[in-house]
ZATORKOL-144330 format. One record per residue: z, x, y negated of N, C-alpha, C in turn. Coordinates in Angstrom, 1 decimal, padded with zeros to 4 digits. Each point is the difference from the previous one (the first is absolute). Example, Ala and Ser with C-alpha at 12.3 -4.5 7.8 and 13.67 -1.06 7.14 Angstrom:
REM residues 2
R;nup;neast;nnorth;caup;caeast;canorth;cup;ceast;cnorth
R;007.8;013.2;005.7;000.0;-000.9;-001.2;000.0;000.9;-001.2
R;-000.7;-000.4;-001.1;000.0;000.9;-001.1;000.8;-000.8;-001.1
This chain:
REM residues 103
R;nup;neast;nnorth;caup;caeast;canorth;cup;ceast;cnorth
R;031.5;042.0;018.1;-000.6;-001.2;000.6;000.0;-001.1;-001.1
R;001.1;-000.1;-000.7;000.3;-001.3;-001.5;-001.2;000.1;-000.4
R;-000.1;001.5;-000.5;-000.8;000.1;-001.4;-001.4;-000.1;000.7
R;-000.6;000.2;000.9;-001.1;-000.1;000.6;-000.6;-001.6;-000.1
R;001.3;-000.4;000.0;-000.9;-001.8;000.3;000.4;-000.5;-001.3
R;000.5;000.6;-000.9;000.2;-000.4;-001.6;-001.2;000.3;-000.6
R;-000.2;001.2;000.3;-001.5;000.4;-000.2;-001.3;-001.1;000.2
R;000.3;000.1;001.6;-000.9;-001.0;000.2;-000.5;-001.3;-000.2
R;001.6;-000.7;-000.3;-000.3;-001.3;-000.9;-000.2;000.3;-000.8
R;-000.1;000.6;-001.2;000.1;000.0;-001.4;-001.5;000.4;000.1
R;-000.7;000.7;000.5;-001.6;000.4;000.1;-000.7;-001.4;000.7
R;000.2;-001.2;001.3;000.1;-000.8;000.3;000.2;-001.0;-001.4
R;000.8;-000.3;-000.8;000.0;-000.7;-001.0;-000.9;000.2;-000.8
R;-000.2;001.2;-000.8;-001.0;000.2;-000.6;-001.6;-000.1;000.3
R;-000.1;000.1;001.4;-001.3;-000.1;000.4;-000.5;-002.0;-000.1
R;001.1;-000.3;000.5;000.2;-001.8;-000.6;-000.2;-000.3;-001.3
R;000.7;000.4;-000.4;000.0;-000.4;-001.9;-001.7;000.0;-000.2
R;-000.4;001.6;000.3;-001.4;000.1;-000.1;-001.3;-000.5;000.0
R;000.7;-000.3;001.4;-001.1;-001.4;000.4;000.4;-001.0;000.1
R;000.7;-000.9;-000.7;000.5;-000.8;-000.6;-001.0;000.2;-001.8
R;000.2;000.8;-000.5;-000.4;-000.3;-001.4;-001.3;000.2;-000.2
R;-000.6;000.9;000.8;-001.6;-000.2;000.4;-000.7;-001.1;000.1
R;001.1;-000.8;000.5;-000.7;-001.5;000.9;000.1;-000.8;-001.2
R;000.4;000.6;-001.1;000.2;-001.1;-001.2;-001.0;-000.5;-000.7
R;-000.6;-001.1;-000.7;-000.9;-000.5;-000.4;000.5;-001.1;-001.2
R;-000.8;000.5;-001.2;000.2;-001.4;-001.1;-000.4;-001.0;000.5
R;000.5;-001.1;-000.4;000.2;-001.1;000.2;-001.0;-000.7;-000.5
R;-000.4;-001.1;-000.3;-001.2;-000.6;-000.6;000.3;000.1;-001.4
R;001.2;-000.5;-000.4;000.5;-000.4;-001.7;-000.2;001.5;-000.8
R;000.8;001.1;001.1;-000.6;001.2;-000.7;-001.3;000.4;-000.4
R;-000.8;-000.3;001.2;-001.6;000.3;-000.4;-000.6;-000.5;-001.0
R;000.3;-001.4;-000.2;-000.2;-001.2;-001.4;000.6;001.0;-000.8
R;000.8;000.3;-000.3;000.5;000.0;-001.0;-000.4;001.6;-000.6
R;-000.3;001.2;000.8;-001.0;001.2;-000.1;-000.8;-000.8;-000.5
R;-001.4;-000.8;000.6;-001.3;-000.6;-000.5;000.3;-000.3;-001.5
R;000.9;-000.8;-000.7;000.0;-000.5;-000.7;000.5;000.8;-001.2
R;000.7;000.9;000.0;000.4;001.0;-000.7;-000.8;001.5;-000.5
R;-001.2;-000.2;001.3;-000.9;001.2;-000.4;-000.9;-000.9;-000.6
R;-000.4;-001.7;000.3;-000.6;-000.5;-001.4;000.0;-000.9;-001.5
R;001.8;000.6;000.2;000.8;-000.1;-001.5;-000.7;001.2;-000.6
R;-000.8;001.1;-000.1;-000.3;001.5;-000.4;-001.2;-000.1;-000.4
R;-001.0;-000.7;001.2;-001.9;-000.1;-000.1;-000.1;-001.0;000.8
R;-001.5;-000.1;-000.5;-000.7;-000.9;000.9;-000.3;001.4;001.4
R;-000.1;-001.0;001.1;-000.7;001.4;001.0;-001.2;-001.3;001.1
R;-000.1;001.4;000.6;-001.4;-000.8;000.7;001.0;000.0;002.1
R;-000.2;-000.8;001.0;000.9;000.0;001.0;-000.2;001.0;000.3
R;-000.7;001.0;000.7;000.3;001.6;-000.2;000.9;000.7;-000.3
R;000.1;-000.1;-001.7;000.8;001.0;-000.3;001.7;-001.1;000.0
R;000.0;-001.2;000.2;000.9;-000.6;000.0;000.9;000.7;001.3
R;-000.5;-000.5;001.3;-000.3;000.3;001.2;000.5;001.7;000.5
R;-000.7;000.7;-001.2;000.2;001.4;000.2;001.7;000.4;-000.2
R;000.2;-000.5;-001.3;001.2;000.7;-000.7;001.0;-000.8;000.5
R;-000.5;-001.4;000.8;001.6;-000.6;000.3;000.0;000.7;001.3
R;-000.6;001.3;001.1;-000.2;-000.3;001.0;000.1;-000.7;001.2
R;-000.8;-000.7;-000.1;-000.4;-001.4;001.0;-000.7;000.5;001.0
R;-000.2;-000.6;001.1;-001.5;000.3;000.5;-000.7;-001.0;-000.5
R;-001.7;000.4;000.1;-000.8;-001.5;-000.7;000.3;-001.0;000.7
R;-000.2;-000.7;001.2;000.8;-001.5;000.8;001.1;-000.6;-000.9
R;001.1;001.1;-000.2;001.5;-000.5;-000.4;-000.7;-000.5;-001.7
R;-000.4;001.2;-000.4;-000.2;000.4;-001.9;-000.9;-001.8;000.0
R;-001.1;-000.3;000.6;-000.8;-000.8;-000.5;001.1;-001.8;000.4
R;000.4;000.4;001.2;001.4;-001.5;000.3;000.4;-000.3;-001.2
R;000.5;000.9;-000.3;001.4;-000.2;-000.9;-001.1;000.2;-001.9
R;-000.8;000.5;-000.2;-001.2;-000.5;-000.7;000.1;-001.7;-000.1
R;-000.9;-000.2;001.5;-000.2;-001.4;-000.1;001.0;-000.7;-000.5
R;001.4;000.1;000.9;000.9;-000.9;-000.1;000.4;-000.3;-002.0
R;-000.1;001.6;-000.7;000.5;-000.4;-001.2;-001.1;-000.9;-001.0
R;-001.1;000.3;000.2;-001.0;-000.8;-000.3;-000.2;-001.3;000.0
R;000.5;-000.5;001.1;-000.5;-001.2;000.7;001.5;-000.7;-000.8
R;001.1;000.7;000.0;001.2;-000.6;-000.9;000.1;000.2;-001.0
R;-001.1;000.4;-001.6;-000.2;-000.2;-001.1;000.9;001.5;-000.8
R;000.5;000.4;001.0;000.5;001.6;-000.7;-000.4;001.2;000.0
R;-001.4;-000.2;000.5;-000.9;001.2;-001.0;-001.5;-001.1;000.0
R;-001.1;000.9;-000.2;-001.1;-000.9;-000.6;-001.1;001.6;-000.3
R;-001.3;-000.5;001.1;-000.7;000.6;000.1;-001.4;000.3;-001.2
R;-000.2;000.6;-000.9;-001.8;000.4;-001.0;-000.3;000.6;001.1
R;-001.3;-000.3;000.1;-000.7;000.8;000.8;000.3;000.9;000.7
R;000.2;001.3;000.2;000.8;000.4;001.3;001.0;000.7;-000.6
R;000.8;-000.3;-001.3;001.3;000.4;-000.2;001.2;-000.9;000.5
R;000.9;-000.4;-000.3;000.9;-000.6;000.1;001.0;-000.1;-001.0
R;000.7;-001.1;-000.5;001.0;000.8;-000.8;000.9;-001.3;000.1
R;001.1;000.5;-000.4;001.4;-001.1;000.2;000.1;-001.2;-001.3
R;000.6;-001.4;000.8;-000.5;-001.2;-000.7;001.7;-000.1;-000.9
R;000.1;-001.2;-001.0;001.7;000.4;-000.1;000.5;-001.0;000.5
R;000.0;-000.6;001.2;000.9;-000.3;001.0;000.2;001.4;000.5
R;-001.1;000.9;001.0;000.5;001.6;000.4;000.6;000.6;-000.9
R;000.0;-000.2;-001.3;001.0;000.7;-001.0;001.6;-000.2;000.1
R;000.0;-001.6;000.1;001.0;-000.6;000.2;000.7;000.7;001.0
R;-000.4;-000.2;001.1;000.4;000.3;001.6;000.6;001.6;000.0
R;-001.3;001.2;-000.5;000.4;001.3;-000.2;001.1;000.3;-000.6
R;000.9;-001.0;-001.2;000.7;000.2;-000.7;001.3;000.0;000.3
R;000.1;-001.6;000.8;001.0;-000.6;000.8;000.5;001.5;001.4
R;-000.8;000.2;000.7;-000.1;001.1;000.8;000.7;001.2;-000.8
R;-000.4;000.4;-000.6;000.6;001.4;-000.9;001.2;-000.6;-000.4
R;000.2;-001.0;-000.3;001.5;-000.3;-000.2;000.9;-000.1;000.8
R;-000.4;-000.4;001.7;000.6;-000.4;000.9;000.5;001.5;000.2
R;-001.6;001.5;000.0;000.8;000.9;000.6;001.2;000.8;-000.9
R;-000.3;-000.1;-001.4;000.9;000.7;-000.9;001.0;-000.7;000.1
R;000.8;-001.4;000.5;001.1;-000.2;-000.1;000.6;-000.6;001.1
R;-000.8;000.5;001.3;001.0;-000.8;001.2;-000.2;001.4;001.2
R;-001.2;000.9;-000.2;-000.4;001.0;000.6;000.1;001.6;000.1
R;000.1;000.0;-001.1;-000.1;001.5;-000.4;002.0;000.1;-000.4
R;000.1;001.1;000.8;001.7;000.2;-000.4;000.4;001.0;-000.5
């Protein structure tokens, strides 16, 4: 009878964890900081920006606007590419995760 319900919590827990980490979602600073790092590499067009950070288009074009409209990327025609304030910022970020994040 122990082992029956040790069982069953421990399958019970795991089924939690599960959907617990499912439910997980980057944060905004993460997203920024994907955007800005796949256009440290190329210029891209919001598509393929959109694509590779998987966004949906709603979220991909927000968070677009929002970096635009705050001088850390900067749109040619329908490419985009990162300003160096967004350099600055991408840098600062990669620093934060190599030395307060990653263990």
């Amino acid at each position: 009878m122990i082992k029956y319900t040790i069982k069953k919590s421990k399958i019970i827990y795991i089924i939690d964890f599960l959907y617990i980490f499912m439910r997980l979602r980057r944060c905004w600073i993460e997203i920024v900081k994907e955007i800005l790092e796949l256009l440290t590499k190329k210029d891209m067009s919001k598509t393929e920006i959109i694509k590779r950070s998987n966004l949906n288009f709603n979220k991909g074009l927000e968070v677009l606007n929002y970096l635009e409209n705050n001088g850390l990327i900067i749109r040619f025609n329908d490419k985009y590419s990162i300003t160096e304030k967004g350099l600055k910022l991408v840098n600062l970020l990669l620093h934060i995760d190599e030395e307060y994040l990653i263990s």
